[in-house]
N, C-alpha and C positions, 0 to 999 in steps of 0.2 A: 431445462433446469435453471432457476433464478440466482444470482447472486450472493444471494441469502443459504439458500439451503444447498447448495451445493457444497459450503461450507463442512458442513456436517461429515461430508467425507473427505474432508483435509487430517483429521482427527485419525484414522484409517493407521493400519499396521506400517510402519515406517521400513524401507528395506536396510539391506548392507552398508554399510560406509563406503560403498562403491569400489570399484576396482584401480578409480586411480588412484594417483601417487598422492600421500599426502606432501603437503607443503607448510611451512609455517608465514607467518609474519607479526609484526611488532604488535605489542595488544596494545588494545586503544586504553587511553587511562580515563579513569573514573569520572575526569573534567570535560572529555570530550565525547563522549560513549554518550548517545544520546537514546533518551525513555521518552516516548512519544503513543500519540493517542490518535487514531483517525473516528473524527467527532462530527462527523456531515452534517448526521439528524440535526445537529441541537437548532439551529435557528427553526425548522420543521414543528420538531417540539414543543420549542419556545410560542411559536405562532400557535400551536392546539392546548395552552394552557402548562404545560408538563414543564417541573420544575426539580435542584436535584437538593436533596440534604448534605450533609457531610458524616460522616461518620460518629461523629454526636447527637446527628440526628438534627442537628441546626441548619436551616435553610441559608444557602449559600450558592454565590457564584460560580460556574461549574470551574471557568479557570481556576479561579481559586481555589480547589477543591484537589485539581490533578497538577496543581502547582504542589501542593502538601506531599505528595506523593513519588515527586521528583520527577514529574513531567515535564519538559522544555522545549517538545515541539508538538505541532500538528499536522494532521494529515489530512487532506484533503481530495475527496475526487472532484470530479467536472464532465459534466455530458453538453451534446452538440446541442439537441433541439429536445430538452427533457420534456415528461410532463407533468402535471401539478399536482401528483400522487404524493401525498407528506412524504412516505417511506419509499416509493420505487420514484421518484420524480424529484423534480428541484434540479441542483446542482449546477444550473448554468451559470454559463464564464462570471455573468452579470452579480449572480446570488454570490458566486464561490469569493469573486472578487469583496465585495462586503464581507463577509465571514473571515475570508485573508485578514483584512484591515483591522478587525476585532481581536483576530490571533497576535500579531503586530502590537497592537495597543497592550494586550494582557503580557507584553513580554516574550510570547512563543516564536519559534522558528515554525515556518511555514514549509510543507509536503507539497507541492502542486501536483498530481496526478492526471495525466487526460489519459478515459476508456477512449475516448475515438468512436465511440457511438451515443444514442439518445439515450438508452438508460446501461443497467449490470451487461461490463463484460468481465468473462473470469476464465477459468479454465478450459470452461466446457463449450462458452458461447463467444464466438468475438464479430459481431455483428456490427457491420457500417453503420451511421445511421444512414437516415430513412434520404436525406438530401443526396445521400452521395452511392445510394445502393446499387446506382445504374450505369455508374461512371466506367472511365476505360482505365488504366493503369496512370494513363499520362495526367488523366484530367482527376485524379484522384489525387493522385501527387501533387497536383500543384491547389487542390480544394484544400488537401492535410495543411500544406505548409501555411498557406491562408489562413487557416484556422488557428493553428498555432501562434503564430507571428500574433494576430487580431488579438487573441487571447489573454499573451503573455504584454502586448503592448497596453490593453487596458487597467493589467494586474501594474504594470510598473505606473502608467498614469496615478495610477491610485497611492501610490507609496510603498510598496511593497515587493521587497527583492526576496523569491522564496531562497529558500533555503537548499531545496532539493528542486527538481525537474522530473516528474516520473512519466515517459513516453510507451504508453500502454499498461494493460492492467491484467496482469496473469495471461501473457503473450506465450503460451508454450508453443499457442498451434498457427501462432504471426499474429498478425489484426487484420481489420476490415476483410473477413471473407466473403470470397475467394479471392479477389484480388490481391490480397496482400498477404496467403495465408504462408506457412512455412515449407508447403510442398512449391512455392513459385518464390523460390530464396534470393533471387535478384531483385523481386518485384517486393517483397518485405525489406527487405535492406533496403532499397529506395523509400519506399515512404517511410519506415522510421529512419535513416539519413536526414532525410527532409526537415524531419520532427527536430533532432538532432541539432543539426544545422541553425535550423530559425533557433531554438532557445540560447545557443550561444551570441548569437548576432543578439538579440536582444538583452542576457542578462551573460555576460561571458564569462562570469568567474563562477557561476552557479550549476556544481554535477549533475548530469546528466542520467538518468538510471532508465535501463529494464528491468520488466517485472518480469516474474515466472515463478509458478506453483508448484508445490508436490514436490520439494526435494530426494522425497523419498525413490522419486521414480528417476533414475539417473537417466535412464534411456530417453526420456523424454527432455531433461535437463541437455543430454550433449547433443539432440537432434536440433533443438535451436540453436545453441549455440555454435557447434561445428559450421551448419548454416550462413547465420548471421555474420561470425569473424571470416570466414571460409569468402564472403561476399564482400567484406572491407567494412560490417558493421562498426558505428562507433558507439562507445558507452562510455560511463565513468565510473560508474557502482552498479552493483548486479543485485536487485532488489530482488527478495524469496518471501514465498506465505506457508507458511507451517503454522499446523493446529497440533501438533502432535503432545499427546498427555501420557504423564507415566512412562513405562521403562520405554517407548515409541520416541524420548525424546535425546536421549546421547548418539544414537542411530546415526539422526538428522542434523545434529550437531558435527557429528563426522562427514555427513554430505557437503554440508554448506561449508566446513574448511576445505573439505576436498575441488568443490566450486571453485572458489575462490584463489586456492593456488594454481588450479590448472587454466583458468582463462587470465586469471592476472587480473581481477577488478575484485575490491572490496567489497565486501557484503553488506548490503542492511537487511536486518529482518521486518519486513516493512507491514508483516499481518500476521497476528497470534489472538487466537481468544479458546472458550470451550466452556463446557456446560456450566451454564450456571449454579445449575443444584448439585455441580460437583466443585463447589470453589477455590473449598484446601488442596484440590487436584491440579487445579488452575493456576492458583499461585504457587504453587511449587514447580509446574512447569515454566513460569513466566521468569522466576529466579534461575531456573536452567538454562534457562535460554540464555537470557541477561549474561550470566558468570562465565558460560560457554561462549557464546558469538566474540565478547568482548576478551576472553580468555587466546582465539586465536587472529586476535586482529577485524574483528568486525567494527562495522560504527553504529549499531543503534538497534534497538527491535521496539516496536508499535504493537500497541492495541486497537484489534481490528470492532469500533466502534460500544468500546464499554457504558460508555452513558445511556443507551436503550434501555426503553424497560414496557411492560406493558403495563395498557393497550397499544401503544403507538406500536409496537413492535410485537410480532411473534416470535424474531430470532432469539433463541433459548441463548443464545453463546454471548450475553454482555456479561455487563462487569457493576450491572444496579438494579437492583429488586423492586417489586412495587410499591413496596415502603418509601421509595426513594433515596433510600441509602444505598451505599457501597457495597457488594460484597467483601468477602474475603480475600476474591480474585486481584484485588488493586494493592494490597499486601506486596504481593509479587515483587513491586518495584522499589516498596523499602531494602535497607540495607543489602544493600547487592551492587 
């Protein structure tokens, strides 16, 4: 299952508000609560002709477009040894780095994401890449922090202090399997430690985040986590992907405070999107989110790649039609 469509089942019946203890903390205010967009394709895009309108219907720069909208940061991933598939490829340190600069230049705060493989990892897949499939534990750890370190040295050459650090991409079940999956909990807390590690030596004042999907599924939320803290993992924010639409989303609102007071690390909600042809459903869940996350002390929730649209894309779940205009779904981030 690809990245892409796996998606489709984030959107899935949300369960309880879990059994732990809720906790509170200070809501973020309205000045720091950050509305963000992870926008990979566009230079992809941009190279195949694909251009975006505004809501007038007037051709316009896409910053400027989800600037009107109250966007202030970007998201970005990064793969090890991609390949030159518009939609499933790109995104090396080299590309992502350019793109950084662009973010930068339009004013945006920068997302840095590393999957830790060549192309989608997510919930279901967390595949090495292809250089490091062979490696022992020792020599993977120290290929990881290389990469890292390489990575984040060429992103600072460049000009550019991200904003965020995200080390793994929807890590429920660890990364780089088997080496590093979450049933070998010493061995995943080492290489993300590693990860950890190198991006503070490089950028030290810049938070640190894991990812993990499916708040809905607690069990799967406290088996990383027990794990990970259980091993002396370190983090700074505890980034989560919820698709959840309609009554599926106060649920997951109560998960993600319940997260949150019980490991002790702030929340972003770092990937939201859903049907297109369902948009008024969209932005009304994307206002839920927003009011909620930020209602119990979270810092930000992102759109998981709204600017697609076909052909370049078959993912149903953006946020722009083949008109090239907006939907409905970008709504969401006004007044809220």
């Amino acid at each position: 299952m690809t990245g892409i469509s796996r998606r489709s089942l984030l959107i899935g019946a949300a369960g309880g508000a879990g059994a732990l203890a809720l906790g509170s903390a200070p809501a973020a205010s309205a000045a720091t609560f950050v509305k963000g967009a992870d926008i990979s394709w566009m230079p992809q895009m941009e190279a195949n002709g694909y251009y975006w309108l505004n809501r007038s219907g007037q051709r316009q720069d896409l910053f400027t477009i989800l600037k009107s909208y109250g966007i202030t940061a970007i998201s970005l991933r990064t793969w090890v040894n991609p390949s030159n598939s518009p939609a499933n490829g790109h995104c090396s340190i080299q590309e992502t780095v350019r793109m950084a600069q662009r973010c930068r230049d339009a004013g945006m705060q920068v997302l840095l994401g590393f999957h830790f493989g060549d192309t989608w990892n997510s919930v279901g897949v967390q595949k090495p890449p292809k250089a490091w499939a062979n490696m022992s534990y020792p020599q993977m750890r120290d290929a990881l922090r290389r990469y890292v370190d390489d990575s984040l040295t060429l992103l600072k050459a460049g000009g550019v202090t991200p904003g965020w650090v995200k080390i793994g991409n929807e890590q429920n079940s660890g990364i780089c399997s088997p080496v590093g999956s979450v049933s070998k909990p010493s061995q995943m807390t080492g290489l993300l430690n590693g990860a950890y590690d190198v991006s503070k030596q490089v950028f030290p004042t810049t938070p640190v985040m894991v990812h993990l999907a499916q708040p809905q599924k607690m069990d799967s939320i406290q088996r990383f986590f027990n794990a990970y803290r259980g091993n002396g993992g370190k983090w700074d924010i505890t980034g989560l992907s919820s698709y959840a639409q309609g009554s599926n989303v106060q649920p997951i609102i109560g998960n993600m405070r319940t997260i949150q007071s019980t490991y002790g690390k702030p929340i972003m909600h770092v990937e939201y999107g859903g049907p297109r042809g369902n948009a008024g459903q969209v932005r009304d869940g994307l206002r839920q989110f927003i009011s909620g996350t930020k209602a119990f002390g979270g810092l930000g929730t992102f759109f998981w790649e709204p600017e697609g649209y076909s052909p370049f894309t078959g993912y149903d779940m953006t946020a722009w039609e083949s008109n090239r205009r907006p939907t409905a779904a970008m709504d969401g981030f006004l007044n809220v």
